[in-house]
C-alpha positions as CSV (number, residue, x, y, z in Angstrom):
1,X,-4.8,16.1,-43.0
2,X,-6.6,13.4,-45.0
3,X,-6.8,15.5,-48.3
4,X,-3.1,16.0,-48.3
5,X,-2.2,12.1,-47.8
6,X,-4.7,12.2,-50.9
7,X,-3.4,14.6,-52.7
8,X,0.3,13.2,-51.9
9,X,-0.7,9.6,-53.1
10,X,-2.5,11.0,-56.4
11,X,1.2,12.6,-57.1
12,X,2.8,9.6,-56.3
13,X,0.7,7.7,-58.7
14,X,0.9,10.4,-61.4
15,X,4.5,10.5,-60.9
16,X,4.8,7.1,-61.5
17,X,2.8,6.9,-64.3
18,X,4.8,9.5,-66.0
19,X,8.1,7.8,-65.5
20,X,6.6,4.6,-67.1
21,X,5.0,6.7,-70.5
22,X,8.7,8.1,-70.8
23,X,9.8,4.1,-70.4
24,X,7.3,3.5,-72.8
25,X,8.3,6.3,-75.3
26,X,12.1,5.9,-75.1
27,X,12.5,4.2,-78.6
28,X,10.7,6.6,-80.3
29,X,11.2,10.2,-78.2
30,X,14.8,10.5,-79.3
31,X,15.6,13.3,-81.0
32,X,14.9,17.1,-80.4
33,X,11.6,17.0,-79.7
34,X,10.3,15.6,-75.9
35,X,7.4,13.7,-77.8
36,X,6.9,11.6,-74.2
37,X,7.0,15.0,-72.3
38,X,4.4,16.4,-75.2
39,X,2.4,13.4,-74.6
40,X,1.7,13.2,-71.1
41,X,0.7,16.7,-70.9
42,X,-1.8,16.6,-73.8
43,X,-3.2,13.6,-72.5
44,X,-2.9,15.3,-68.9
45,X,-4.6,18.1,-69.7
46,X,-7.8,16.2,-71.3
47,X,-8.1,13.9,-68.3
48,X,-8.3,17.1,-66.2
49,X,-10.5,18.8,-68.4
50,X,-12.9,15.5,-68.6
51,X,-12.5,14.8,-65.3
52,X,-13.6,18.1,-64.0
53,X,-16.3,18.6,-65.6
54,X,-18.1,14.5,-65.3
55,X,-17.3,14.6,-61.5
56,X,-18.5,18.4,-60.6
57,X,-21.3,18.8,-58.5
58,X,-23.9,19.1,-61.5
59,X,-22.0,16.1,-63.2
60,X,-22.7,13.5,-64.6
61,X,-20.2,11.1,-61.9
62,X,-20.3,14.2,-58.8
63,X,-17.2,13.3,-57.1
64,X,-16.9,14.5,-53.3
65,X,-14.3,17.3,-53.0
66,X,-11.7,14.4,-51.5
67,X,-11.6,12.8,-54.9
68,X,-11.8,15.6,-56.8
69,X,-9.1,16.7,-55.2
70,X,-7.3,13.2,-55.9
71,X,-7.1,12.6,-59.0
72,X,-7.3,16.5,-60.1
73,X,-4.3,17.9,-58.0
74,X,-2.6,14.4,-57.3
75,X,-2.9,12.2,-60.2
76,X,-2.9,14.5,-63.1
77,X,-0.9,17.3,-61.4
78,X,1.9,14.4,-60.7
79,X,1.1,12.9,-64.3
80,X,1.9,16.4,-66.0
81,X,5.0,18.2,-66.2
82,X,5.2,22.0,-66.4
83,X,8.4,22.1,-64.6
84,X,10.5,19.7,-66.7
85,X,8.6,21.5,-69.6
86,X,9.9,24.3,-68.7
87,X,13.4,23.2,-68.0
88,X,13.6,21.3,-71.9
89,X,12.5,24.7,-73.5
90,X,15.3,26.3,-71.3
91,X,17.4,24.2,-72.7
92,X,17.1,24.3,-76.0
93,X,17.2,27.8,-76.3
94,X,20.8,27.7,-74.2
95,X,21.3,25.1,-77.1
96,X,20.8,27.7,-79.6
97,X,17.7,26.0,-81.1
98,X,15.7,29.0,-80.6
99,X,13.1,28.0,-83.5
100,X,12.8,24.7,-81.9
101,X,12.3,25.6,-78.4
102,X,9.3,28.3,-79.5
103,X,7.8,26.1,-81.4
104,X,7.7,23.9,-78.6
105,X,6.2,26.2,-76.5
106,X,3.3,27.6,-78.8
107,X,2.6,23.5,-79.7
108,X,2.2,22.7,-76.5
109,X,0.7,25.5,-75.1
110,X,-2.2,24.8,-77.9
111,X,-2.4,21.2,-77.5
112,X,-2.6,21.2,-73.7
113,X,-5.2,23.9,-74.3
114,X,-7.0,22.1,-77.3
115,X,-6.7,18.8,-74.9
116,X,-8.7,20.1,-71.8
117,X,-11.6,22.1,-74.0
118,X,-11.8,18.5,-75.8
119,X,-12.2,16.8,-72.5
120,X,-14.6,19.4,-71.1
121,X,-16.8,19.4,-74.3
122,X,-17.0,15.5,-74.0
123,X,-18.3,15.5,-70.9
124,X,-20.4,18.4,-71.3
125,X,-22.3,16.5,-73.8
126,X,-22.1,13.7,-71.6
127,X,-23.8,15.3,-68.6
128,X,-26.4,16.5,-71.1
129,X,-26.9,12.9,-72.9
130,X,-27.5,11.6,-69.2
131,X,-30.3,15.0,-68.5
132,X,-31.8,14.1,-71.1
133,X,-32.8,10.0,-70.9
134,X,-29.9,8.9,-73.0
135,X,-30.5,11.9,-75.7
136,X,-27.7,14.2,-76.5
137,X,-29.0,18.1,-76.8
C-alpha cells in the first residue's frame, strides 16, 4: 500500500509541475506546435533516463525500490504526457495538418529518445568517474 501512496504523490507532483511549465510556456507555445507539451517530455525523458541509471543498484546514488519507484513512475510518469501527446497529434491530423502532426510525431519520438540515452550516458560516466576515485574511464 505504501508504494502506491508513493507512486500517487510522485503523479501528483509531476502533474503539477506540468501544469506550471505549460503556465510558464503560455507566451511563447502559441501556435501549431505544443512546444510546452514538447518540452516537458524531452526534459521527462532525460530525468528518467538520468535518474535510472545514478540511483540503480550499481549506481552511483542506489535508491531503494520505494524511491525508485517515486520519482520514476510518479514524478516523471505524472510530469510527461503521452496521452495529451497523443490527443494533439490526433488533432491535428482531424485538422488536416497532416505534415505537421507527423512531423510532430517523428520529432518527438527522437527527442524523447535522444533525451533519456543523454541522461543515461551522463550518469553512466558518472557512476564510472565515482569507480574510479574521481577519474572518468
Amino acid at each position: 500500500m505504501t508504494l502506491y501512496l508513493l507512486v500517487g504523490l510522485g503523479s501528483l507532483l509531476g502533474g503539477s509541475a506540468r501544469v506550471a511549465v505549460s503556465w510558464l510556456c503560455a507566451g511563447w507555445s502559441q501556435g501549431p506546435w505544443p512546444w510546452d507539451l514538447f518540452a516537458v517530455n524531452v526534459t521527462g525523458s532525460f530525468a528518467i533516463g538520468l535518474f535510472a541509471t545514478l540511483c540503480a543498484a550499481d549506481g552511483r546514488y542506489p535508491a531503494s525500490p520505494g524511491l525508485q519507484q517515486f520519482v520514476i513512475a510518479g514524478v516523471c510518469g505524472g510530469f510527461t504526457t503521452f496521452s495529451v501527446f497523443s490527443l494533439e497529434s490526433v488533432d491535428m491530423f482531424q485538422a488536416g495538418q497532416a505534415a505537421l502532426a507527423v512531423s510532430h510525431v517523428m520529432a518527438s519520438l527522437v527527442a524523447w529518445l535522444l533525451a533519456a540515452w543523454a541522461g543515461v550516458a551522463i550518469a553512466s560516466r558518472l557512476n564510472r568517474r565515482d569507480r574510479a576515485g574521481g577519474q572518468t574511464g
